[in-house]
N, C-alpha and C positions, 0 to 999 in steps of 0.2 A: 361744238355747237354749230349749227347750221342757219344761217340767214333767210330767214325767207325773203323775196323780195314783194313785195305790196303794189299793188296795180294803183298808179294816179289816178284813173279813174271811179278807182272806189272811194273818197273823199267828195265827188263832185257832190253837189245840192241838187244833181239833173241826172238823169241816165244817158248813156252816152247815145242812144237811139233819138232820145231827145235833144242832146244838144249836135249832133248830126242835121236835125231840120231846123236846126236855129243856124248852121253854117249854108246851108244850102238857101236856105230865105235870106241870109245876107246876101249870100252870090245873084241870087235872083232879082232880087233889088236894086242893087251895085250897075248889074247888066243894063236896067232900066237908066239908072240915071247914068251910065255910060251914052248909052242911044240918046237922051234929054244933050245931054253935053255937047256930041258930037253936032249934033243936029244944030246948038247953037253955037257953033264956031268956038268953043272952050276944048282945044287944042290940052291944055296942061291938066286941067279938070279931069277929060278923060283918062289922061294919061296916070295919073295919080289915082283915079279910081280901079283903072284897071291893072295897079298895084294892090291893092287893095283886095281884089277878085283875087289875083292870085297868092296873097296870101292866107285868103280863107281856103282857097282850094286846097292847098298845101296843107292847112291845117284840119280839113276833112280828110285828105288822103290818111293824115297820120290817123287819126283817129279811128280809119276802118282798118289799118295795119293789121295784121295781126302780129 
């Protein structure tokens, strides 16, 4: 008997095209309120947002993996 393995991605409620511009409009966002942050002296704020950045980038990356 042979396993197939099932892609995560077929379960989602979204396509993965779709939730690709839901990771990239976070990041784009994120950026904004990075520039907001920095601009007003929230030193940890940014810092912690641009945690955040990078772990949505990381998690677009996986997702365009093949």
């Amino acid at each position: 008997m042979s396993e197939e393995k099932s892609n995560p991605l077929d379960s989602l409620p979204i396509s993965a095209t779709q939730l690709g511009w839901v990771y990239i409009a976070g990041i784009a966002l994120n950026l904004v309120a990075v520039v907001f942050a920095v601009r007003g002296g929230q030193t940890f704020g940014a810092v912690t947002l641009g945690f955040i950045i990078l772990y949505l980038a990381i998690r677009y990356w996986q997702l365009r993996r093949p």
